[in-house]
C-alpha positions as CSV (number, residue, x, y, z in Angstrom):
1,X,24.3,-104.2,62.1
2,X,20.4,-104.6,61.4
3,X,19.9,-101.5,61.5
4,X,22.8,-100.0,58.8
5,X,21.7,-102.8,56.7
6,X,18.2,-101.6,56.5
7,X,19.6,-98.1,55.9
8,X,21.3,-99.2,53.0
9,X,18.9,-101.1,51.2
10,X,16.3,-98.3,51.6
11,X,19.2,-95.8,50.3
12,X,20.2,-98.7,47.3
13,X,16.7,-99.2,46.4
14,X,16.0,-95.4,46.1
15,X,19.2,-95.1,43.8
16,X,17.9,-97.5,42.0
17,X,14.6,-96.4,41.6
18,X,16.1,-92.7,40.2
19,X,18.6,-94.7,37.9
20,X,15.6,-96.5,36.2
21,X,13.8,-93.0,35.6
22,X,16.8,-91.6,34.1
23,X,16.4,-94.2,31.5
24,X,16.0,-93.5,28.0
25,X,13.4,-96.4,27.3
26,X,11.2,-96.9,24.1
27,X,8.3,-94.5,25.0
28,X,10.8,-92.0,25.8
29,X,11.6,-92.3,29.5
30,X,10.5,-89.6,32.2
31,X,12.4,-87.1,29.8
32,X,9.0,-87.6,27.6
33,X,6.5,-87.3,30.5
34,X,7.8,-83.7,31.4
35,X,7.7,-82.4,27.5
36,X,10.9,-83.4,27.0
37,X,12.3,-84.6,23.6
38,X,12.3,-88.6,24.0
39,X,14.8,-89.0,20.8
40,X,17.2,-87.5,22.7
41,X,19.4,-88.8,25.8
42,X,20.8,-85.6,28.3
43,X,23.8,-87.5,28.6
44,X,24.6,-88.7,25.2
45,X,24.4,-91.2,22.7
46,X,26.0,-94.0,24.6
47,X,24.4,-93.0,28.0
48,X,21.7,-96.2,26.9
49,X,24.4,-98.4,27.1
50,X,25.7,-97.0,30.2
51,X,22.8,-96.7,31.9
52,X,21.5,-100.0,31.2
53,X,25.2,-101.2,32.5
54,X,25.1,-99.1,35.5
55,X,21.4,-100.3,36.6
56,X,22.4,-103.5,36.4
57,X,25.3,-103.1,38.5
58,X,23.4,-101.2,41.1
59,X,20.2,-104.0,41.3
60,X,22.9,-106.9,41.4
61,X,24.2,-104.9,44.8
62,X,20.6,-104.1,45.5
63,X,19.8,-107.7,45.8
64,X,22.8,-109.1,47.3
65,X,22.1,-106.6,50.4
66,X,18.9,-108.4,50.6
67,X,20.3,-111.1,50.8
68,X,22.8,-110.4,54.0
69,X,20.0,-108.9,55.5
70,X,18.1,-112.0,54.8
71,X,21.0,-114.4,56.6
72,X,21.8,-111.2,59.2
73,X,17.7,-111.2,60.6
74,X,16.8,-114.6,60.3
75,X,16.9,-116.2,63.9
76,X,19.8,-118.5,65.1
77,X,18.6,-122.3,65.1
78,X,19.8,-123.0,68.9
79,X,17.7,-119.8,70.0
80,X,14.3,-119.3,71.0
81,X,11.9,-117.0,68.5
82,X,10.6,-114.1,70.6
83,X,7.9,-112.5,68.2
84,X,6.7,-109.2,69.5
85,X,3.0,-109.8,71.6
86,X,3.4,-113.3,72.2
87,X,3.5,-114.8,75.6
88,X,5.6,-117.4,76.7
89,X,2.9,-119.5,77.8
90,X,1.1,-121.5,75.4
């Protein structure tokens, strides 16, 4: 379970991270940084609004799979912690 949650944050968080750059922001987005017009959305006139939905959508999941991974790897209270390296003898 650990480990498909990890999978899917990493996979989320990439998402994520491509959304954003698709962005039209102020300064023109990445659309400006490659010589693009930055007036201009490749999507639109109402991809801003979309987009700006649509990242907020995908961050609210991103977060919340934080935080089942969060509650998933934290230790049980009745257990023992075995971090890796340390002896059982203090």
């Amino acid at each position: 379970m650990a480990n498909i949650l990890n999978l899917l944050v990493i996979l989320t968080g990439i998402f994520l991270i491509g959304v954003v750059l698709i962005q039209r922001g102020k300064g023109g987005g990445l659309a400006g940084a490659f010589g693009g017009v930055g007036g201009s959305s490749p999507f639109g006139s109402k991809a801003g609004d979309t987009f700006t939905r649509f990242t907020i959508y995908v961050a609210a999941a991103w977060i919340l799979l934080i935080m089942v991974q969060v509650r998933v790897m934290s230790p049980s209270a009745d257990g023992p912690i075995n971090l890796p390296g340390a002896s059982g003898n203090p």
